[in-house]
N, C-alpha and C positions, 0 to 999 in steps of 0.2 A: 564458255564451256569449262566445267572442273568435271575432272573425273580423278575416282580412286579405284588404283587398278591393282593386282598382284605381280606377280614376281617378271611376267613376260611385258610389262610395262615400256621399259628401255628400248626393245625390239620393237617394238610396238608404233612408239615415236619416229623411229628412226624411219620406218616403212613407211609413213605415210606425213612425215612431216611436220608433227602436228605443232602449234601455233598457241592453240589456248593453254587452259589450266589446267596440269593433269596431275594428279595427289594423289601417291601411291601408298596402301594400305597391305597390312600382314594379315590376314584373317586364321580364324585357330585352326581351320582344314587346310589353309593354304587353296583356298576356291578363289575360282577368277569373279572376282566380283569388284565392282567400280560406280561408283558415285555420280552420276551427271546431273549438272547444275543445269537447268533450262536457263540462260543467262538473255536469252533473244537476241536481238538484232541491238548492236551497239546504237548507231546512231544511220540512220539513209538507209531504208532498205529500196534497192535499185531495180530490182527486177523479180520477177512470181511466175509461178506455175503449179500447175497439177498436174497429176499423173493421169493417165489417161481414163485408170477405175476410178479414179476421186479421190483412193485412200489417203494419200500424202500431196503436202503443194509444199513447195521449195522457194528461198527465197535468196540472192543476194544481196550484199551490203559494201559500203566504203572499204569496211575492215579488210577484205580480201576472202571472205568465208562464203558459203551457202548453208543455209539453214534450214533442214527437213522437218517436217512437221503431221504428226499423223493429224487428219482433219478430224475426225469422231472426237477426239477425246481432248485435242487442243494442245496436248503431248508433243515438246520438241526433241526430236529422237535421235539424230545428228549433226556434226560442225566439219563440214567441208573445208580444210584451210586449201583454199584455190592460191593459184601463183600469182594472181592478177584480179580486181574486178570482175566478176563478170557481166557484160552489159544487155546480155539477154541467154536464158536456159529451158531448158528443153527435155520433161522426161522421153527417156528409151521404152516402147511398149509392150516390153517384155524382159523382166527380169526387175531389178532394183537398179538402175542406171541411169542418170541424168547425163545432158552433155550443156556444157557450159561454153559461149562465145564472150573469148575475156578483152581485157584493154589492149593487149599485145596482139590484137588479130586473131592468135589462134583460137581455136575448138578442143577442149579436155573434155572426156570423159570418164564419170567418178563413178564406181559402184559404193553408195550411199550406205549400205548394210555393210560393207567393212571398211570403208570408207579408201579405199587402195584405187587409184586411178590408171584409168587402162592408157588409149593410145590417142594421140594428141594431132589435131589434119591443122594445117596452118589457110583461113580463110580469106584476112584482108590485109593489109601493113598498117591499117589506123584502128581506132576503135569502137567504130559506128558500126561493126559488124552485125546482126541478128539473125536467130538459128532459128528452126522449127522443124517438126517429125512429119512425113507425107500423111495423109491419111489414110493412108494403107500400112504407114509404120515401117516403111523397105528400107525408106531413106531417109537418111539427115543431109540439110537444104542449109545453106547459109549465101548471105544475102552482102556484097560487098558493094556500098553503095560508093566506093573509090573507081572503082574497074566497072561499077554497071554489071558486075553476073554474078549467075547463082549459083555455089559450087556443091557440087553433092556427091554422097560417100556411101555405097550399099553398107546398111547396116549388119546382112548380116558373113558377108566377105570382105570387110571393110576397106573394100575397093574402090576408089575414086572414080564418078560417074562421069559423061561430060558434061562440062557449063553449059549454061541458060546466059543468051543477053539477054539484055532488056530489049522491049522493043524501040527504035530509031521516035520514037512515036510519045515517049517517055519523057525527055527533056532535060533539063539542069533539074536533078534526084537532091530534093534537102535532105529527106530521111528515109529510108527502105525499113519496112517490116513485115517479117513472113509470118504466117500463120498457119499452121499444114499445109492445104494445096492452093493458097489463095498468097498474095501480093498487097503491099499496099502502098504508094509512093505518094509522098507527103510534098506537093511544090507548089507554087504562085499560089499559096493559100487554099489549096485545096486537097481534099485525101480519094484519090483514084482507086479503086480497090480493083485487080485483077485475076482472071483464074489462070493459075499454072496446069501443066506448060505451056499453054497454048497463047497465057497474056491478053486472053479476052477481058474488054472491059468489064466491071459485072456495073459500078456503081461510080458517081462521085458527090462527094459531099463538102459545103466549103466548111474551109479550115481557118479560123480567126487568126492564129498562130498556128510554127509547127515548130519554134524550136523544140519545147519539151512538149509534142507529141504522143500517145498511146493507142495501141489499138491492140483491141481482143476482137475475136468471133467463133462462134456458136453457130454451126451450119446444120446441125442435127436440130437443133432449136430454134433455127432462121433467124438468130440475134447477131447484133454487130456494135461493137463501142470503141466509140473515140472519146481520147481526152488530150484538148489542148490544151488545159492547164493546169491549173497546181490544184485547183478549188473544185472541178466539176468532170461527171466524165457524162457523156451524151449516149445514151443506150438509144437505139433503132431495132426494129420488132421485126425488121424482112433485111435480107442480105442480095434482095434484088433489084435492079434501078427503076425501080417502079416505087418510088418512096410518098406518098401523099398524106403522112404524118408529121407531125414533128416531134422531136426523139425527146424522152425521157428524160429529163436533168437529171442527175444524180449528185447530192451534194459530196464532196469529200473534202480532202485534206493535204495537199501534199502533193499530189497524184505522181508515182515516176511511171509505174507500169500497171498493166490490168491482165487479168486473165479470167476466161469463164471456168466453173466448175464443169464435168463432161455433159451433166442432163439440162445446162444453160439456165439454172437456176438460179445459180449465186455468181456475182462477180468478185474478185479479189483484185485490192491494188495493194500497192507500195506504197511505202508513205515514207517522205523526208523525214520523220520520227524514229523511223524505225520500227513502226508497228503495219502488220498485215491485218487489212479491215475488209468483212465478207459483209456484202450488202446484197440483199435482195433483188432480182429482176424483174417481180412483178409491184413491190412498188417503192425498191428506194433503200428502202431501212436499213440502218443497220443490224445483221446476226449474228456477228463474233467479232472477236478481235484476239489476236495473238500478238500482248502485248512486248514491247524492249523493255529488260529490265538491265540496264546498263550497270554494269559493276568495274568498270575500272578506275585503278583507286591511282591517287597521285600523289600521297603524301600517307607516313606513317610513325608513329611515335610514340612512349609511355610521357606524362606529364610529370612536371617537376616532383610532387607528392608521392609519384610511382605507383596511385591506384588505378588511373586510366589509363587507356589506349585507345587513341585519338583517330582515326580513321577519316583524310580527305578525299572525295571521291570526285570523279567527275562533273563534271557544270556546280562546281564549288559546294556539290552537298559534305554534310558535316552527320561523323557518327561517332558514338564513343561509347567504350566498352570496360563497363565495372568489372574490373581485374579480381575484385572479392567475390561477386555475385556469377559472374561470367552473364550477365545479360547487360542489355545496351542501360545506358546511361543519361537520365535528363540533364544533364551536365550541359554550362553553359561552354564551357571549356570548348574551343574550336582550333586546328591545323590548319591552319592555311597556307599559300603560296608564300604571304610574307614573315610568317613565326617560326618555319622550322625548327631554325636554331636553340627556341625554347622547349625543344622535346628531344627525348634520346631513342636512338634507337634498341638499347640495353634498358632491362628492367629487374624488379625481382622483386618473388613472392616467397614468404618464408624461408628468406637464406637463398633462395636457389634463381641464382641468374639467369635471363633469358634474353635472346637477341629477333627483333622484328625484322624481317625481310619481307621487303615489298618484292611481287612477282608480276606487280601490274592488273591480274587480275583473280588475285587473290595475295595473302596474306600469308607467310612462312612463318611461324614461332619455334625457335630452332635455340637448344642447350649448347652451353661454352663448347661442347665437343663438336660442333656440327651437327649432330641426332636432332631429328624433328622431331617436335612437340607435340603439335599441330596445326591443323591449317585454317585458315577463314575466310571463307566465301561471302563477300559484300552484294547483296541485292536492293540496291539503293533506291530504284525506284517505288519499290512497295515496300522498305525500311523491312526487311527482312536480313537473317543470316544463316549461315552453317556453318560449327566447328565440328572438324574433323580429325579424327586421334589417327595417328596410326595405324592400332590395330583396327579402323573401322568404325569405333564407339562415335558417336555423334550427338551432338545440341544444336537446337534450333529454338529461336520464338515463333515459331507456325504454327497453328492449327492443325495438332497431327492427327484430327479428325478427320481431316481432309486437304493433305500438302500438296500445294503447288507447286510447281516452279524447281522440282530435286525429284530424281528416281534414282535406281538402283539399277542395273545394267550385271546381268549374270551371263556368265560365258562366252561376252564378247558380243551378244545378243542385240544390236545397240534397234531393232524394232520391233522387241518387246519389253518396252520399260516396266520394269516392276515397281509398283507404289511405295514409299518411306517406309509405310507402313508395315512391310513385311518384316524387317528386321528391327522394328520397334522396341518389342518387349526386350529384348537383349542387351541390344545394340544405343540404343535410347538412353541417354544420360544426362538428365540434367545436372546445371553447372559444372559444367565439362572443364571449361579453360580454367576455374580456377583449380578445380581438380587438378587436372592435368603439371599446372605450373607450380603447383606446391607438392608434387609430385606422391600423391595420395594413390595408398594400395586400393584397386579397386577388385571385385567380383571376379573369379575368369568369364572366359564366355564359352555357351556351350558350343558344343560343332556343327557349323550351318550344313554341312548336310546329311543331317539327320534330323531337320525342319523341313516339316511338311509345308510346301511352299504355295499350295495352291489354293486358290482364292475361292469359296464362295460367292454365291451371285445372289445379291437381294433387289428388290424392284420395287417401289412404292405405287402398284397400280391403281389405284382409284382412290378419291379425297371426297365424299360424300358431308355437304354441310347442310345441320339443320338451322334453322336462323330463329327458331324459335326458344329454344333449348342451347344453343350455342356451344352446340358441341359437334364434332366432326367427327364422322366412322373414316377410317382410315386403312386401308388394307395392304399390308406387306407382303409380296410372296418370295418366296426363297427356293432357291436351285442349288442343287450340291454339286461342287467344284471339279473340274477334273482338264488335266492338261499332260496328255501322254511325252509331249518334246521333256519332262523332268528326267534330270539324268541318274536323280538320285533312287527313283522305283517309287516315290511316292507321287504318285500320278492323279490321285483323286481323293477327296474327302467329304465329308459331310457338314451342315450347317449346322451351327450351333449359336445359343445368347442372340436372338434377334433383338435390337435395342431402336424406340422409335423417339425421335428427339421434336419436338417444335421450339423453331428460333434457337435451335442450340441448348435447349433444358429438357433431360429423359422424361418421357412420358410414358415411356410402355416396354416393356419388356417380354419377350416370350421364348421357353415354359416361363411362366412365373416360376422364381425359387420357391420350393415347395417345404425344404427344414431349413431351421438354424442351426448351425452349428459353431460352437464353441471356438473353432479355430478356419480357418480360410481352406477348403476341401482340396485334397491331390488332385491332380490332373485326371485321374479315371474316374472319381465321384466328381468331377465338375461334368468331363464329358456325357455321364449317366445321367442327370440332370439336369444338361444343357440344350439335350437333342433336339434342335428344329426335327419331327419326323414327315417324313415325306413316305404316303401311303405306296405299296407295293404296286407297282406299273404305272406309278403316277410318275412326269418328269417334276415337279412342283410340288407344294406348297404352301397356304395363306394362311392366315390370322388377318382377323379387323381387329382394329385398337380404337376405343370410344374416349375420344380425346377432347377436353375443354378447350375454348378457345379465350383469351383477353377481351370483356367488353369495347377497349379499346384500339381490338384488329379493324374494327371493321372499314373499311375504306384502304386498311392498308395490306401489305403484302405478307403470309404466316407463308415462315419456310418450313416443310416438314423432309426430314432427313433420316435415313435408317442403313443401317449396316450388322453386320455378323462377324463369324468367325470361323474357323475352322477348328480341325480336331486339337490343333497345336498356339489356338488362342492367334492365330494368324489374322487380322482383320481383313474382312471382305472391302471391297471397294463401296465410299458411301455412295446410297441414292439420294436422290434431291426429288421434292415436287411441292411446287409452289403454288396456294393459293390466294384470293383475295375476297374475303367476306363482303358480300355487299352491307347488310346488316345484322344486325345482332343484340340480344336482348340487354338494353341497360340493369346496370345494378343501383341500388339504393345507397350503399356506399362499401365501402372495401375494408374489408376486416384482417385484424392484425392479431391475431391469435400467440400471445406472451404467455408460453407454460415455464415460470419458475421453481425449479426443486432443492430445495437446500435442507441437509440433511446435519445436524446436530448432534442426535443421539443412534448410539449403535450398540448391539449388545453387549461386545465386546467393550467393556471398560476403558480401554486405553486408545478405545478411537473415538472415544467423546470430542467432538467440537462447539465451539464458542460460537463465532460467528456466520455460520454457513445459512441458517435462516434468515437472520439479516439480509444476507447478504442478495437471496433468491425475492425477499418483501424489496429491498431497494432497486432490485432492475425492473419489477412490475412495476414501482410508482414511477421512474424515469421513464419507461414509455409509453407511459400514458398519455405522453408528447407526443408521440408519433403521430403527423399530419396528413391529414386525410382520410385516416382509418378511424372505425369504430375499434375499440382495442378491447381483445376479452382476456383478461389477466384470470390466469391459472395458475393458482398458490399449490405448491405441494410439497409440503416441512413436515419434519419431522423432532418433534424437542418433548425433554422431559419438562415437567412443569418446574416453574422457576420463579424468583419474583424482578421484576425487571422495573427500575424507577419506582418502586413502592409500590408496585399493583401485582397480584397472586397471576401469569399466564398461565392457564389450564394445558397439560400434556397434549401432544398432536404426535401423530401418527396417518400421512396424508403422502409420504413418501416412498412406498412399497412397489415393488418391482412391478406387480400388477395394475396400479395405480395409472403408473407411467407410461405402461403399454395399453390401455385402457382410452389412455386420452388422445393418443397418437394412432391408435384406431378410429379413432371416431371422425379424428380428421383424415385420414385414410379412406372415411364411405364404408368405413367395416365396425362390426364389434358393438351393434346397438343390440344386444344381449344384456351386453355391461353398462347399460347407461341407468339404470335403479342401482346398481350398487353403487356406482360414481354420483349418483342423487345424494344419497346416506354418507358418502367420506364426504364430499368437497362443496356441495348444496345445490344451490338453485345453478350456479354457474356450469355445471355438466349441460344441461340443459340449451346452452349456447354453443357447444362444441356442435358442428356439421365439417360434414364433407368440404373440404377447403376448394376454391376456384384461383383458374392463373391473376385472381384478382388481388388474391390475399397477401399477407405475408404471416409467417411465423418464424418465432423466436424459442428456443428452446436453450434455454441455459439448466448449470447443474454445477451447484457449491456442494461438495463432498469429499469423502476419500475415492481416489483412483488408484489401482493396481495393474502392475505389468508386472507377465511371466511369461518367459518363452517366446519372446515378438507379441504376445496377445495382450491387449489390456482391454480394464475391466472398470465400471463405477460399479462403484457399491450404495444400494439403495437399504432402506433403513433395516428391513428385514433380510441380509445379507449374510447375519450370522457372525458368528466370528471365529469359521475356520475356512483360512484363507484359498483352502487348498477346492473349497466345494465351491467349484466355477458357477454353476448352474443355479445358485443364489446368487448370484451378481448380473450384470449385464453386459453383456460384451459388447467388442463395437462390431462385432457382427451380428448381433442380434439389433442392435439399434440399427443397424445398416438398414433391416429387416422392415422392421416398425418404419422407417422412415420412407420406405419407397416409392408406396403410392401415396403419398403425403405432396397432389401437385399442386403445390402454391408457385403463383410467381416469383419472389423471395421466400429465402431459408438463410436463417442464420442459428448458427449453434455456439456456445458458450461454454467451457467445461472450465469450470475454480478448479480445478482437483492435482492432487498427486500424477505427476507422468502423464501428464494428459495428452502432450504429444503423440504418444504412443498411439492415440488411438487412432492417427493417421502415421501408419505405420514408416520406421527407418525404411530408403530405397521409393519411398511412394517415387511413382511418376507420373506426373498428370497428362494423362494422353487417355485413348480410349482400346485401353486393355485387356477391356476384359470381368474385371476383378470383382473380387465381391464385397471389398472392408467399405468403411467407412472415408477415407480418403477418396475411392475411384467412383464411390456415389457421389459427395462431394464436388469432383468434377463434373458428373455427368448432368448433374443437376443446379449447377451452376451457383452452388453454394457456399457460403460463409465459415469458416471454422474458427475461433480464436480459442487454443489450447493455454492453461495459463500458466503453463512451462516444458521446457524441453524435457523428451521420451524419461530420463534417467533423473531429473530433480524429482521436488516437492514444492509444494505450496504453501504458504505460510501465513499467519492470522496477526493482524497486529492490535494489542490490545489499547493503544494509543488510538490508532484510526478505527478500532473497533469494527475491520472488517477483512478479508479477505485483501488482498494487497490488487490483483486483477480488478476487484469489484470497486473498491474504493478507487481508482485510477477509469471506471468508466463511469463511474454513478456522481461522485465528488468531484475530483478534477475537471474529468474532461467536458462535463458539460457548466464549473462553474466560468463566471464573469472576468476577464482577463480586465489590466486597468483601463483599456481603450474602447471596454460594451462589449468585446465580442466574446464567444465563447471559446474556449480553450482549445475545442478539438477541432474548433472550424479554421481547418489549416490553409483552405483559399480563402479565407475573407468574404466569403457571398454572403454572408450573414445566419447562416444555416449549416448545422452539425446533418452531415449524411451517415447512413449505417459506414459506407465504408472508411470515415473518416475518423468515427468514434471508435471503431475498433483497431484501425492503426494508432491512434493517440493510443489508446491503453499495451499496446503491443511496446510503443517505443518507452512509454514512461513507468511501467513496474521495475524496468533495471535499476532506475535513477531511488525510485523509493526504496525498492529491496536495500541497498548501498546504503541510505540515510538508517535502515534499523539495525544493519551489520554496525553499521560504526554508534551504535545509539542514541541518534537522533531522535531517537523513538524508541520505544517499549515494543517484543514482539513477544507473541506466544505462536510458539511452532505449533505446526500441522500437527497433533498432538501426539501420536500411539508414537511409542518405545520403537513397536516394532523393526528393525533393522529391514527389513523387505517393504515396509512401505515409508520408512523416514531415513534419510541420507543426512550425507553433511552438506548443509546449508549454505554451511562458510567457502566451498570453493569456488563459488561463481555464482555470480547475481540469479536470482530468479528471471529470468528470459521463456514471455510469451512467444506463442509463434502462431501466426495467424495465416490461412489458406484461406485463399482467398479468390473465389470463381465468379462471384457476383458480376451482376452486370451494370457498367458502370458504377456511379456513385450509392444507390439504392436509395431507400426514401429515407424522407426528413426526419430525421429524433426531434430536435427542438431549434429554438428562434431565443435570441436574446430578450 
């Protein structure tokens, strides 16, 4: 367990003992709020229960902890640091109160929801004790199979009742187990089950073994299970000695303990893993698991070089953490039990020294003065983490669409975890640790409570597929949020931005945005715009989403997922619902739709370029490689006439704002208005533009000038004009955000040559699911490609040597030609095949290397041409540096083969 707590932290500790990892954080209002890591069960969980509603089951472990767990939602919600073991527990059935029978004989009891432990009954002097609540709930029963009685304590004068012997009739007792008002004594190989108090026999069953014995029962449900061993527990369908079946094998794992859920539905065991596994009673299966994710770390260090931080964790796992990037590291480099020596625990980033403290279950980065840094939470088993600042600011590599395993804990509150999600947009920082350790001014933050904190409810109720058409109506309904316990007065809100994804890539949004606009809308024109409206006395609701499916679902499993927001961009909790196409209409083949635009000529004089046509004719003929697709290459240039190698090229004009938006309709399923005037510009090939399918892919590059002003940037299409300042001639990346939305191809990659192109995934992006409306948060949502061909604040630059664009010649030239050993340049694994995403990290790593060869004049360069000071910089201070976003899913398809 980590938690980040405020100022009442220390006291806090002190009360109840605590054991795990607690990381205390400043927040701007000084609100109690605190970080809990769902860490699980280290290793042996020994004993389970539930509560007698069902909502929570509990579980001990080696470690000395108990572990609460809400059952709905899989949610670990407490860390009980117990004195001892406990070797069997027991919720109280009424209020939030377990009692726990530990190694040392006694009986504790813990109120779970503040985790403060009340009064402690001392039951046996060994540790074979086990507890259980009567069924009437009056009393707690503990079972000392040393003395042969059973001791009991009204629960609610918590007065000592008298013992229970056993009966003379009992015999040498190997193991005692209580179960409410029933008995079970495990001896000469057989399990007896008795009714209390009376020690009527009810049943016996033989018993192969009894050292590591188990038994549950379900009397409301007439169930009863034994497990004598590690591998199997035995379920029986009557709890009366009239048994003329034979029981149920149940496979497992491990087995230490079992318990039924209250309606004898589901059984839970324990498992020597440390995982809690709910299996079904009518036939077996398994239906959850609430897995360990062990993070205890046993070794720490920076590596000789000073850019890693080497992290050994438990059962010899290995992690390592790029000190520049602040994310984990393929790095073969490993800590282990025998290198320490070869790593320090002092390090330093930019001048500024830092010391590693190992805390065992987490990670201390603490400045020469003592002052914390921050902290780092190791979740080893699913190769996850969390760095945590101080003030609260946080980095993770999770899917903050939907985090597991980390909530948020408001006012001490520890059983209503609140999702990551809430304090995302704020609080959310990627590359935290290197941030943090080179000790960079960031943003303040604003003050959490005047965040509307309440969640929307969205629901994916129905999946309707047609198998003819291969498309799926999909229905989302949405609920406006409201939770009167906020202390802040904002108790309720309304749904907004419903967003509907398959396998992770947006598919649907609703309202649709309905303008463009020029810059990213204030918070009161988003909310006008965003309203999920829910009709007057309606509690609800819906929108259908007419959704494509992948020719190649069919047999397999399409996850469709949706979530909201609130008034304050707060994400709803996502929904999930999963289908499985039986079939689906084949395609004839898969089309790769390559719209190139390289723009040359501009009115303005001084933004004339050389090679940006080229450069748009050289990325159509490269993927015309692309495997498996039919490919339909969309030329859209724009150049005065010229004569090029002795032959007269006639003026084109095929680059106009409308042009662009035109074709990117068409693949959208919209805008066949426009398809006779795209006849007359571009020719026969308008004519192939359709409606794209999650079959397709497109490619959308753009050699030009780009412009940024005011955080907005802009390309400029051939008709742009040449005054800088008339936005509305140019194209923003919010308007291309626009055009591109319902553009659902299964791949997108986008390509921008230009001036600042970074910009157009704006400084501060965070790729999480925000909200937002740029081009960056589409990008994620859509699982898309970007290679910008330079940072927000350069230029781009043309070389008359390579005769092309420095980006483009690095993806057209280079990286797909012949290295001396056959293989291609950008094929950085060696399979023999250049992937999209391997072609555009080649060109990301190698325009610095070339830019450097034309600074020092290795080469001839002609700069991005216009004078103008607003769109050309100094070149000379730092390499031209692509920067590539990159959401795709895995490698993406083939460009070319040797």
């Amino acid at each position: 367990m980590a938690k980040v707590s405020a100022s009442l932290f220390a006291a806090f500790c002190l009360l109840v003992g605590l054991t795990s990892a607690a990381i205390a954080v400043t927040l701007t209002d000084d609100a109690a709020v605190e970080l809990y890591v769902e860490s699980g069960i280290h290793h042996s969980a020994r004993s389970v229960a539930f509560s007698t509603d069902g909502r929570y089951i509990a579980a001990s472990s080696l470690d000395r902890t108990i572990k609460i767990w809400d059952v709905a939602t899989g949610r670990e919600l407490a860390t009980i640091p117990n004195d001892s073991m406990a070797r069997s527990i027991a919720f109280l059935p009424r209020g939030t109160a377990l009692a726990a029978a530990n190694e040392d004989g006694a009986v504790a009891i813990w109120d779970f929801a503040t985790l403060k432990r009340g009064p402690r009954f001392q039951c046996s002097s060994n540790d074979t004790s086990t507890i259980a609540v009567s069924a009437d709930g009056n009393q707690l029963i503990c079972a000392d199979p040393l003395t042969k009685v059973i001791h009991r304590w009204d629960l609610r004068s918590r007065e000592q009742l008298a013992d229970q012997d056993l009966p003379a009739t009992a015999g040498d007792v190997g193991l005692f187990v209580l179960d409410a008002d029933h008995a079970v004594l495990f001896d000469d190989q057989k399990a007896t089950i008795f009714e209390l108090p009376s020690f009527t026999p009810q049943m016996t069953v033989p018993m192969p073994s009894v050292a590591d014995a188990a038994f549950a029962a379900s009397y409301k449900a007439n169930k009863l299970a034994l497990a004598a061993s590690f591998d199997s527990i035995n379920l029986y369908h009557s709890t009366s000695s009239k048994m003329d079946e034979a029981p149920l094998v149940l496979s497992a794992a491990g087995v230490h303990a079992i318990s039924f859920s209250p309606d004898g539905n589901t059984i839970a065991y324990a498992s020597e893993g440390g995982d809690i596994v709910f299996l079904s009673t009518s036939d077996g299966k398994e239906t959850g698991r609430l897995s360990s994710f062990s993070n205890r770390i046993e070794n720490a260090g920076v590596d000789v070089a000073g850019s890693l931080l080497s992290v050994h964790l438990w059962y010899d796992v290995h992690v390592n953490f790029d000190l520049h990037s602040g994310a984990l590291s393929d790095s073969q480099i490993a800590l282990t039990y025998d290198n320490g020596g070869e790593f320090s625990s002092v390090g330093e980033i930019g001048g500024r020294r830092f010391i590693v403290q190992n805390r065992s279950d987490y990670l201390q980065l603490e400045a020469e003065d003592g002052t914390s840094i921050c902290t780092i939470v190791v979740l080893d088993k699913i190769g996850k983490f969390v760095i945590v600042a101080p003030d609260g600011r946080f980095d993770t590599n999770m899917d903050l669409s939907d985090v597991r395993g980390v909530h948020w804990i408001f006012d001490r509150d520890l059983l209503k975890p609140v999702p990551l999600e809430i304090l995302m947009r704020d609080y959310y920082t990627p590359k935290l640790l290197n941030r943090l350790l080179s000790a960079q001014v960031m943003p303040s933050l604003p003050r959490l409570s005047e965040l509307n904190r309440v969640q929307p409810k969205v629901d994916i109720s129905k999946v309707s597929l047609d198998a003819s058409t291969g498309l799926a109506e999909v229905t989302v309904v949405g609920r406006e949020g409201s939770d009167p316990s906020q202390t802040n007065h904002k108790t309720k809100t309304g749904i907004y931005d419903v967003r509907l994804f398959r396998n992770g890539q947006l598919v649907g949004e609703w309202p649709e945005p309905q303008s463009i606009a020029t810059q990213p809308p204030d918070q009161t024109a988003w909310r006008n715009t965003s309203r999920f409206v829910i009709p007057d006395g309606a509690d609800e609701a819906s929108h259908t989403f007419a959704v494509g499916l992948p020719s190649t679902s069919a047999g397999k499993k399409v996850l469709f997922t949706a979530y909201a927001f609130n008034e304050d961009r707060v994400k709803s909790p996502t929904a999930t619902r999963t289908v499985e196409p039986t079939a689906l209409p084949s395609i004839a083949t898969r089309r790769a739709y390559v719209i190139a635009v390289g723009v040359n000529s501009y009115k303005a004089p001084g933004l004339q370029l050389t090679y940006a046509v080229s450069d748009a004719s050289s990325i159509t003929k490269v993927l015309q490689g692309l495997n498996g697709f039919e490919v339909v290459p969309v030329l859209l240039t724009t150049d005065i006439g010229r004569n090029v190698d002795g032959k007269d090229v006639p003026a084109i004009d095929h680059a106009r704002k409308e042009d662009i938006r035109d074709v990117l309709a068409l693949l959208a399923g919209k805008g066949e208005e426009n398809r006779q005037r795209l006849r007359d510009t571009i020719g026969s090939v308008a004519d192939k533009l359709s409606k794209v399918t999650p079959d397709d892919l497109v490619v959308l590059t753009f050699s030009g000038h780009g412009y940024t002003e005011q955080g907005s940037f802009f390309i400029l299409p051939s008709d742009s004009g040449d005054d800088l300042s008339d936005h509305a001639a140019m194209i923003s990346s919010e308007e291309l955000t626009a055009w591109l939305r319902n553009v659902d191809a299964g791949e997108m990659v986008m390509i921008i040559d230009a001036c600042h192109s970074a910009a157009g995934v704006p400084e501060g992006f965070k790729p999480g699911p925000m909200g937002d409306r740029g081009l960056g948060q589409l990008a994620y949502d859509k699982r898309m490609r970007i290679l910008a061909a330079t940072q927000a604040d350069d230029v781009a630059i043309e070389s008359g040597e390579l005769g092309q664009g420095l980006l483009t010649y690095a993806l057209v030239k280079e990286g797909l030609s012949k290295e001396t050993d056959g293989s291609l340049a950008a094929d950085t694994d060696k399979d023999g095949a250049v992937s999209l995403k391997e072609w555009l990290t080649y060109a990301q790593l190698r325009v610095p290397h070339l830019y450097e060869d034309i600074v020092s004049g290795k080469v001839q360069k002609t700069r991005d041409s216009n004078p103008n000071p607003a769109l050309l910089q100094d070149t000379e201070r730092h390499a031209q540096t692509p920067v590539l976003f990159d959401f795709g899913n895995q490698g993406g398809p083939v460009i070319s083969r040797p």
